[in-house]
C-alpha positions in Angstrom: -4.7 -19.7 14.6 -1.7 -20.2 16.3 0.3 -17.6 18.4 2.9 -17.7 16.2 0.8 -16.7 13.0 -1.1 -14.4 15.2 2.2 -12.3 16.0 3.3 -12.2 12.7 0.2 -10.8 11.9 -0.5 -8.3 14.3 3.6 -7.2 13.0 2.5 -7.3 9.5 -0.7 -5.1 10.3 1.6 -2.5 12.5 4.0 -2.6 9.5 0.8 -1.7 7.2 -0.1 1.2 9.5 3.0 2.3 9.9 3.5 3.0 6.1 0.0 4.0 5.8 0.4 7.1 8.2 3.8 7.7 7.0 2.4 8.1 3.0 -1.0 9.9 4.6 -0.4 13.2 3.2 -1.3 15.1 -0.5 2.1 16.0 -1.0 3.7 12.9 -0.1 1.3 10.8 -2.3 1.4 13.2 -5.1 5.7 12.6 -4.9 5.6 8.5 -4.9 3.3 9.3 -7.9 6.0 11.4 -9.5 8.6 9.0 -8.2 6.8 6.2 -10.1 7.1 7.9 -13.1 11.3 8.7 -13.0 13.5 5.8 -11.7 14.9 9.0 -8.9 14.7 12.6 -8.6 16.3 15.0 -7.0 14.6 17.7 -4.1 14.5 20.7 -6.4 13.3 18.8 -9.4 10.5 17.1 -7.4 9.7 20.6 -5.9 9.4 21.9 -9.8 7.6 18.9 -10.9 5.0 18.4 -8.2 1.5 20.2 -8.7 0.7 21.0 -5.7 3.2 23.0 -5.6 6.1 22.6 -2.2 9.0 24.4 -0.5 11.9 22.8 -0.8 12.4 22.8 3.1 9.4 21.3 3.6 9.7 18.7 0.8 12.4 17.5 2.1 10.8 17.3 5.3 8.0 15.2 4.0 11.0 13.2 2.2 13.4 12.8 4.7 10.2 11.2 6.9 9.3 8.7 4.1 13.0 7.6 3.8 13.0 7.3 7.7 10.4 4.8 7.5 11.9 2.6 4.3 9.3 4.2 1.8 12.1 5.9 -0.1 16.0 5.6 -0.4 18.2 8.4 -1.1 21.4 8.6 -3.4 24.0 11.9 -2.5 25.8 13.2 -5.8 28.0 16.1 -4.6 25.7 18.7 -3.5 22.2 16.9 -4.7 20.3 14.2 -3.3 18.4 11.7 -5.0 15.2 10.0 -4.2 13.4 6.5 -5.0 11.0 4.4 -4.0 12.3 1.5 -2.1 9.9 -0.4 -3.3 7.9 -0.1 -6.6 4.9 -2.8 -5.3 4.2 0.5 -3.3 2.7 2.1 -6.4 0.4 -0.8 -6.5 -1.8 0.9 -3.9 -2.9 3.8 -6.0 -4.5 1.4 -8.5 -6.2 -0.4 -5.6 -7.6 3.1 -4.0 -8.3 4.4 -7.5 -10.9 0.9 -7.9 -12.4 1.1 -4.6 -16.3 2.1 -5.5 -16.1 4.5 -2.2 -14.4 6.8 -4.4 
């Protein structure tokens, strides 16, 4: 392997990790579930929605991290902020972990 396809693949890797750690959480999977399910929410109705149940200052905590990181986007309409995920092929990993035979 060349140098070349050997840094674009230890970048690729960091980029894996770095999404992996930044989705590593019960809350923040259970809301990129939630998101998968509705096109965008908004804080409070992901707070009232999610199960696990979630102060709003610390959901938008969790949010504001995943947006940092270019998991999620977020729309501003007046006074309300609205979430999505930046990319659906995202989603594809909880089919992936859900087929593992570890689990």
């Amino acid at each position: 392997m060349k140098n070349t396809e050997k840094n674009i693949k230890a970048k690729r890797l960091e980029q894996v990790a770095k999404i992996l750690k930044t989705i590593a959480h019960p809350v923040k999977l259970e809301v990129l579930e939630l998101l998968g399910k509705h096109e965008q929410l908004s804080v409070s109705s992901i707070c009232s929605k999610i199960e696990s149940g979630c102060e709003i200052s610390m959901m938008s905590h969790h949010l504001a991290k995943m947006k940092d990181n270019g998991i999620l986007v977020s729309e501003k309409d007046g006074k309300q902020v609205y979430y999505r995920i930046a990319d659906t092929n995202l989603l594809k990993i909880f089919n992936c972990v859900e087929n593992c035979e570890f689990l």
